[in-house]
Structure formats: structure tokens, C-alpha cells
BADRENFI-68654 format. One record per residue: residue number from 1; x, y, z of N, C-alpha, C in turn. Coordinates in pm, whole numbers, plus 32768, in hexadecimal, padded with zeros to 4 digits. Layout:
! residues N
+-----+------+------+------+-------+-------+-------+------+------+------+
| pos | n.c1 | n.c2 | n.c3 | ca.c1 | ca.c2 | ca.c3 | c.c1 | c.c2 | c.c3 |
+-----+------+------+------+-------+-------+-------+------+------+------+
| NUM |    X |    Y |    Z |     X |     Y |     Z |    X |    Y |    Z |
...
+-----+------+------+------+-------+-------+-------+------+------+------+
This chain:
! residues 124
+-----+------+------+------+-------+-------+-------+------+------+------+
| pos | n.c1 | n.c2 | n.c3 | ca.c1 | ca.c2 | ca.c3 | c.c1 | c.c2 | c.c3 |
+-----+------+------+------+-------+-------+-------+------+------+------+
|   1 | 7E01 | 89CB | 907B |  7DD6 |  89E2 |  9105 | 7DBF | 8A78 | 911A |
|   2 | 7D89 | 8A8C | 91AB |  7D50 |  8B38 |  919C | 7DCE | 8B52 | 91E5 |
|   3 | 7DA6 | 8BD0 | 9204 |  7E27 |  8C00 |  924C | 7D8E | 8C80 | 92A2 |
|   4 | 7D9F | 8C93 | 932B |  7D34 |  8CE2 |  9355 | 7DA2 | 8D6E | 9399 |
|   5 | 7D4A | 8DDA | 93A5 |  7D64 |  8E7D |  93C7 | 7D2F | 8E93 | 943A |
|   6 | 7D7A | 8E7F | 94CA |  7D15 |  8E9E |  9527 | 7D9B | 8F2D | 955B |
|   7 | 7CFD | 8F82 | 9573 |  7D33 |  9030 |  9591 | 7D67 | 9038 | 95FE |
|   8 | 7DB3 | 9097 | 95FC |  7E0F |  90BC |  965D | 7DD2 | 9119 | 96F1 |
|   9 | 7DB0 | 90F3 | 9740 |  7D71 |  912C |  9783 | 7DA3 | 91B8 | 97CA |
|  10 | 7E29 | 91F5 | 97A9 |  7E26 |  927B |  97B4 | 7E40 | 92C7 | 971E |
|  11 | 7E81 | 927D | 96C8 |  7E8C |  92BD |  9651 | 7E2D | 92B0 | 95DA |
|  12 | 7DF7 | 92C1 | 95DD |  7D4E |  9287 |  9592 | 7D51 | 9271 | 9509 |
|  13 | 7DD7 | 92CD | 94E3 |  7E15 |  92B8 |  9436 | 7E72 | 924A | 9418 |
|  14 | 7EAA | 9219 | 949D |  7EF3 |  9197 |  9477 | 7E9B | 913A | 94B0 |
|  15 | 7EDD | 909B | 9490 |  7E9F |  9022 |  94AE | 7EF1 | 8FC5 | 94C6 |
|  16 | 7EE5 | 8F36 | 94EA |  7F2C |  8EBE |  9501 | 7EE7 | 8E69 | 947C |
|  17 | 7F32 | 8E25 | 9439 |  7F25 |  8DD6 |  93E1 | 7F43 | 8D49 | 9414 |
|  18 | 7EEC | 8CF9 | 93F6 |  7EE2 |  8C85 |  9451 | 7ED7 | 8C01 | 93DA |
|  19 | 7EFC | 8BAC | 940A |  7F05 |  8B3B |  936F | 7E95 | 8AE1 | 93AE |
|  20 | 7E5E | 8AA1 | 9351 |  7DCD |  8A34 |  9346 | 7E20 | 89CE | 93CE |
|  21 | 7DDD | 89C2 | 943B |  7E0B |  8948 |  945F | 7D69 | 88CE | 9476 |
|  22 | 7D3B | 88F3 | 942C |  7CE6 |  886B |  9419 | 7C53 | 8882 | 9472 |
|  23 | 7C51 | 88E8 | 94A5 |  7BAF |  88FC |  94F8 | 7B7A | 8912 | 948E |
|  24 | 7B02 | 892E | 9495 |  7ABE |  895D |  942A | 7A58 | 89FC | 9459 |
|  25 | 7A55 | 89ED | 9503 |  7A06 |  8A5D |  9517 | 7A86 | 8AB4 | 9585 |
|  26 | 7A79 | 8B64 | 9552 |  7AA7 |  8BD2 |  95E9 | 7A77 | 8C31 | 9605 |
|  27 | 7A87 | 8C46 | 9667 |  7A41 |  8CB3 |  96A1 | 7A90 | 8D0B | 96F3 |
|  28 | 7A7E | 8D8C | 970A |  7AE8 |  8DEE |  9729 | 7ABC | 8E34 | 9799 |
|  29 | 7AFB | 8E1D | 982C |  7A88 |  8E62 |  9895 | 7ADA | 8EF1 | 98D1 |
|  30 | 7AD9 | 8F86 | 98A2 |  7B49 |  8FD8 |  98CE | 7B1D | 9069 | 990F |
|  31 | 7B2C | 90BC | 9948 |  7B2D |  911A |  9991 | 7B40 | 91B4 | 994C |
|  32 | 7B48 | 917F | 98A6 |  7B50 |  9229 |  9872 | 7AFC | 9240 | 97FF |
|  33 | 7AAC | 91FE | 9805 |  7A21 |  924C |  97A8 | 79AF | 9284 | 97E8 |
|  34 | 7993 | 9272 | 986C |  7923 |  927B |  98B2 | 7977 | 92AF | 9940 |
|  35 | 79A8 | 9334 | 9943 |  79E1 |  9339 |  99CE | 79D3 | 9403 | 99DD |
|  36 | 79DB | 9417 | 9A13 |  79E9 |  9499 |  9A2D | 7A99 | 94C2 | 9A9A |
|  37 | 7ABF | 9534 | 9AB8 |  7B1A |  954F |  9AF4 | 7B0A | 959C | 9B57 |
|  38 | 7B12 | 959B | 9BF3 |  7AFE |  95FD |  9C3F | 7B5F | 95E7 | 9CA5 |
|  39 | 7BBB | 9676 | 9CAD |  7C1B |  9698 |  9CE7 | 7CA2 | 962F | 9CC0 |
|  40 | 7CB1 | 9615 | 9C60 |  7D32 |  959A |  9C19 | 7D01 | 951C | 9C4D |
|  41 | 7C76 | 94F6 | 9C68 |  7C4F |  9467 |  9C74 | 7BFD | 9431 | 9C15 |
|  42 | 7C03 | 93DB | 9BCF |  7BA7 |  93AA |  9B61 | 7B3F | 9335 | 9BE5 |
|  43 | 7ACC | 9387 | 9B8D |  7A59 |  9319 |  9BD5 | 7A10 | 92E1 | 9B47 |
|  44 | 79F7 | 9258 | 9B52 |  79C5 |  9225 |  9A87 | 7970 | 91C2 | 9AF1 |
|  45 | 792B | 917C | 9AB5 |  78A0 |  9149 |  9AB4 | 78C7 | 90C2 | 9AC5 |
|  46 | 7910 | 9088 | 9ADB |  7929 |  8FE2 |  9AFF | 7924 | 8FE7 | 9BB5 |
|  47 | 78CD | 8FE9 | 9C0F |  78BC |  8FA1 |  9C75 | 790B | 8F57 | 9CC3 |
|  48 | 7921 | 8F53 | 9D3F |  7957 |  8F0D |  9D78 | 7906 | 8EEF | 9DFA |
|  49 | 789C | 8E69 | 9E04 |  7853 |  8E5A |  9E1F | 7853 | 8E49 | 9EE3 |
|  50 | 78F5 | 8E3F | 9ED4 |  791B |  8E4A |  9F8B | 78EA | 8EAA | 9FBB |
|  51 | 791C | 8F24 | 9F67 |  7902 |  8F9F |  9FBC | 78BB | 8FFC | 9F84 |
|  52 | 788D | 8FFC | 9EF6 |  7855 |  9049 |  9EE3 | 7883 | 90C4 | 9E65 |
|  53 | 7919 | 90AD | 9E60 |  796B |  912B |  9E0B | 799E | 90DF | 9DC9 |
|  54 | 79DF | 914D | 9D56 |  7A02 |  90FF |  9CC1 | 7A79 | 9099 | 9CF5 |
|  55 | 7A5B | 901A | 9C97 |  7AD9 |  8FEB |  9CD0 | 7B78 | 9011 | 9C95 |
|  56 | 7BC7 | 9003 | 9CCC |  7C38 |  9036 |  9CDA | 7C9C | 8FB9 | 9CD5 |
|  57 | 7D32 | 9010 | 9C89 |  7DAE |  8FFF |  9C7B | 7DBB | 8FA4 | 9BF1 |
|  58 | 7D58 | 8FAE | 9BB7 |  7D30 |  8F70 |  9B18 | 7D0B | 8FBD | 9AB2 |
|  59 | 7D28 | 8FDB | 9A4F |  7D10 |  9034 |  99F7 | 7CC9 | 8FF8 | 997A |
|  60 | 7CF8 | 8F88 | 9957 |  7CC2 |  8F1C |  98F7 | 7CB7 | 8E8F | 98D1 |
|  61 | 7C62 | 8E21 | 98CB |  7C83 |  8DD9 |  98E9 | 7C28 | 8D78 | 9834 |
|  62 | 7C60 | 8D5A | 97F9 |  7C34 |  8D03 |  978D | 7C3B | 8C59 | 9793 |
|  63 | 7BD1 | 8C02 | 979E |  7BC3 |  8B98 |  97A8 | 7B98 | 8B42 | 9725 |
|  64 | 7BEC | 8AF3 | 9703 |  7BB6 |  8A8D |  9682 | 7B5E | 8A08 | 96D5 |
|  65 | 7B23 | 89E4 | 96A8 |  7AB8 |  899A |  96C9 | 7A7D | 8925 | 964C |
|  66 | 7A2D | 88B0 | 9661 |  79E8 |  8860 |  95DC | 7939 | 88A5 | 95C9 |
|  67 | 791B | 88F0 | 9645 |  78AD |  893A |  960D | 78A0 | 89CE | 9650 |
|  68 | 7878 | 8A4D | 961D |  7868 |  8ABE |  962C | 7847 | 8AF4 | 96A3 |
|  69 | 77DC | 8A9D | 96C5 |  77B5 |  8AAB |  9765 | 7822 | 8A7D | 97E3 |
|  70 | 7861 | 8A31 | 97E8 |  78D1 |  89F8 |  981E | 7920 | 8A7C | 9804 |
|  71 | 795C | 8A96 | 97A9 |  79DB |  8B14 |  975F | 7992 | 8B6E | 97D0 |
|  72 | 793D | 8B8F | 97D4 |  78FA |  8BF8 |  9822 | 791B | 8C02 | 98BB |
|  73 | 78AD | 8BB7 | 98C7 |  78C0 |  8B9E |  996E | 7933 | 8B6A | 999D |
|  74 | 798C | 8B49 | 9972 |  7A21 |  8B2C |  999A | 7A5F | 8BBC | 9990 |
|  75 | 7A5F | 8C16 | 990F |  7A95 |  8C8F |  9918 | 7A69 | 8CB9 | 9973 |
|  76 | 7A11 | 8D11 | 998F |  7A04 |  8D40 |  9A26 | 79FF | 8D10 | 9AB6 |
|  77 | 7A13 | 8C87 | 9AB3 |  79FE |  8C56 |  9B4F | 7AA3 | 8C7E | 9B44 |
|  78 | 7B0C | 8C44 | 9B05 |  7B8F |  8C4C |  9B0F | 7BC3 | 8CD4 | 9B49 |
|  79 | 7B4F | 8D3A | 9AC3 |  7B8B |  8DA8 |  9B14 | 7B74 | 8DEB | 9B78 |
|  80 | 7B0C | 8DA9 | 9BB0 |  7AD9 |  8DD1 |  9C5A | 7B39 | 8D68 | 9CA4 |
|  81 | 7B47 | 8D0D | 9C71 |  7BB2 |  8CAF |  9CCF | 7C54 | 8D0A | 9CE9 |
|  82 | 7C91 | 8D2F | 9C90 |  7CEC |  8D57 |  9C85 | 7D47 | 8D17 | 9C34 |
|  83 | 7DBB | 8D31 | 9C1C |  7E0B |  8CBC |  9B9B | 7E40 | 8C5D | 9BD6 |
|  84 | 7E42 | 8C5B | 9C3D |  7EC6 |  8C0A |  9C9E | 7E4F | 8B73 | 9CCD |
|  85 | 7DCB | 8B87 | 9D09 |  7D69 |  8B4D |  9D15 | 7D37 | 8B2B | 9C92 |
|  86 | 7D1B | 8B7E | 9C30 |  7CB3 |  8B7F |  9BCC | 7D22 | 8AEC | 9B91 |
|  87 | 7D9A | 8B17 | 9B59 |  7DD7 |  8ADB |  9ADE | 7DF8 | 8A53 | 9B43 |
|  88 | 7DF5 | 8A37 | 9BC2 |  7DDD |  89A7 |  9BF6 | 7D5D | 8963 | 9BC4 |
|  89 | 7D11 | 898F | 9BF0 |  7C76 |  896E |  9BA2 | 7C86 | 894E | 9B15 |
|  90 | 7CD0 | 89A7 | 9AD5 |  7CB2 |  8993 |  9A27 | 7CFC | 8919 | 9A11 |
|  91 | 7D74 | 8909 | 9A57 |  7DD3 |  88A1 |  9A38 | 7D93 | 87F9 | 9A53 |
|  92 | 7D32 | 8827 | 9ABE |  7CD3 |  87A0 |  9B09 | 7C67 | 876C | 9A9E |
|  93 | 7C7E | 87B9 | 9A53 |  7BA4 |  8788 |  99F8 | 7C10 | 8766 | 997C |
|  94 | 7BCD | 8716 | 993F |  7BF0 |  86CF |  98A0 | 7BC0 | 8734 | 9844 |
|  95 | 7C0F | 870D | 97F7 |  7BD8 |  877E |  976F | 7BD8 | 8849 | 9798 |
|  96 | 7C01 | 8858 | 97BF |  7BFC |  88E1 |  9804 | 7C8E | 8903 | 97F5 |
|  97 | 7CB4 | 898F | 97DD |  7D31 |  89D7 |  97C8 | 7D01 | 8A52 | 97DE |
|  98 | 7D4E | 8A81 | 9848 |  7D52 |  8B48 |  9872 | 7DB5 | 8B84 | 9849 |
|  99 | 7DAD | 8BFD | 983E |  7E07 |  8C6D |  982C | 7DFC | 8D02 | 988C |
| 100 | 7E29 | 8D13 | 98E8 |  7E09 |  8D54 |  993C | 7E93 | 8DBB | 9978 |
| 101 | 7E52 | 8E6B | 9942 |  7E85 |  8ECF |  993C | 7E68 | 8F2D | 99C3 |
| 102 | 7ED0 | 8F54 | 99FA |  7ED3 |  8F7B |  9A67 | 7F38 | 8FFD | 9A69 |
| 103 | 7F5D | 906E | 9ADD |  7F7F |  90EA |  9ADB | 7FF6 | 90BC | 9B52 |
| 104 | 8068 | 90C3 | 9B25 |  80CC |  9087 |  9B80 | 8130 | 9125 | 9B8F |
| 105 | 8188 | 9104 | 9BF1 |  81E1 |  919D |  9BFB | 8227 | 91BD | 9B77 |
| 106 | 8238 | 915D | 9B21 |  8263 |  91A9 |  9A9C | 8207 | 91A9 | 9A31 |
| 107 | 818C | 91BC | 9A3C |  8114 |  918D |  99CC | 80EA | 911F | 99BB |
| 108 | 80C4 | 9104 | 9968 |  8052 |  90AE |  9930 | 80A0 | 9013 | 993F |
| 109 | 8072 | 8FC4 | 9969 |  80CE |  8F3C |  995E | 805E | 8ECD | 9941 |
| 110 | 8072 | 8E8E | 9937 |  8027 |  8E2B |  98E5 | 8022 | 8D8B | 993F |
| 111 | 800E | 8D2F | 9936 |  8038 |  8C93 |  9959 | 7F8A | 8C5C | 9925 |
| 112 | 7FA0 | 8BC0 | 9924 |  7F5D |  8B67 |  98BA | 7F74 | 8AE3 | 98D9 |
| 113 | 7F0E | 8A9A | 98D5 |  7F21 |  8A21 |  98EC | 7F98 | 89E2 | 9888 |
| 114 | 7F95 | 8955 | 98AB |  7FFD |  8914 |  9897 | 7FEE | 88F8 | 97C4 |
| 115 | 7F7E | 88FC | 97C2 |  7F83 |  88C9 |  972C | 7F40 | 896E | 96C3 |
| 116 | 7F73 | 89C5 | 9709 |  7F57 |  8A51 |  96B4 | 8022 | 8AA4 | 9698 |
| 117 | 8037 | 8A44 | 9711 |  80EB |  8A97 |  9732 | 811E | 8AA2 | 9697 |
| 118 | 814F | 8AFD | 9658 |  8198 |  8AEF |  960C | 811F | 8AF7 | 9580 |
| 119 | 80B3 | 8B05 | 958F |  806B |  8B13 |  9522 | 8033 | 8BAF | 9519 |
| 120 | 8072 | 8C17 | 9566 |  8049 |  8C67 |  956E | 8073 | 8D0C | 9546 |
| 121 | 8072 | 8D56 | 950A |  8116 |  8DD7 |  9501 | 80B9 | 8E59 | 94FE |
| 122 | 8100 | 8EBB | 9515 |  80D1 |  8F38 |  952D | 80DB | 8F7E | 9489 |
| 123 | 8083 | 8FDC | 9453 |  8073 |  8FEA |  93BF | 8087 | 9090 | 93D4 |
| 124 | 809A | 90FB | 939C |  80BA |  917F |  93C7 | 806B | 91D3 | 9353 |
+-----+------+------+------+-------+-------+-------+------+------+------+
């Protein structure tokens, strides 16, 4: 089985190592390859189609999926949804599993649908 590397969205040299759980397609929708910084605010290129500005309180969000396009458009709607909304949604559709990284008062925290829990670890 594979085992997949999805990056760490503030430490760019570490990763999460993730074990095969049976999708076959993912896609990774996140806020630090495409962002600039002005005045300690990151603004990155994912939309938030309410209002207009990047969406917020999500930092990364990786979706397994049975086809690529699905992996996709689930990664970023989630992360315009937010994790709390988004990972209800992910939990609602068949075949679908999120992973969704967020900036909490002590860093980086993580949560995941029900069939990713425990398939997941931080790599340094």
C-alpha cells in the first residue's frame, strides 16, 4: 500500500505522512504557495466568494476522492466552508475523506473525517 506526504503548511520542510486508505484520487487546497504578507496578514488566492477576501481560519485542507476532479473541488469549497462546516459536508458525501489544517491559539491543529482519524502523523 502507499503511504502519501501531504506538506506542512507552515513548515514547508516537514510533512504529514498519511497511509493508503483506499481513494484513489487527492487534492490539496492551501494558503501558502500563492500568498503574499502585508502588515502580519497573509492574503493567498483561494476566494471566498461571500465577500470577496481570502478565505479564512483554514490554512490547509487535503481531500481523497474516487476521481481528481471531485479531490479538487471538495478541497477548496471545504476550505472556503471552514472545517467545522466543510468536514460536515465531507462526512455527508460517500467515498470522500478530508483533512483539514487550521491556526488555533497553540498552532497548527489538524481534525479529519471519521475514516482518515488515526491514519495520519506529523513527519519532522
Amino acid at each position: 500500500s502507499w503511504h502519501f506526504g501531504i506538506q506542512h503548511p507552515r513548515d514547508l520542510d516537514a510533512f504529514f505522512e498519511v497511509d493508503d486508505i483506499g481513494l484513489p484520487a487527492i487534492a490539496t487546497s492551501g494558503d501558502y504557495q500563492q500568498y503574499i504578507e502585508i502588515k502580519g496578514r497573509r492574503y493567498h488566492h483561494i476566494i471566498d466568494p461571500r465577500n470577496g477576501w481570502p478565505a479564512s481560519n483554514v490554512v490547509s485542507v487535503s481531500v481523497w476522492a474516487r476521481t481528481a476532479v471531485d479531490a479538487d473541488i471538495l478541497s477548496t469549497a471545504i476550505f472556503v466552508m471552514g472545517e467545522v462546516d466543510g468536514l460536515e459536508l465531507a462526512e455527508r458525501l460517500p467515498d470522500i475523506e478530508a483533512l483539514v489544517f487550521s491556526m488555533g491559539p497553540n498552532g497548527l491543529r489538524s481534525r479529519a473525517t471519521k475514516g482518515l482519524q488515526g491514519s495520519f502523523r506529523f513527519v519532522d
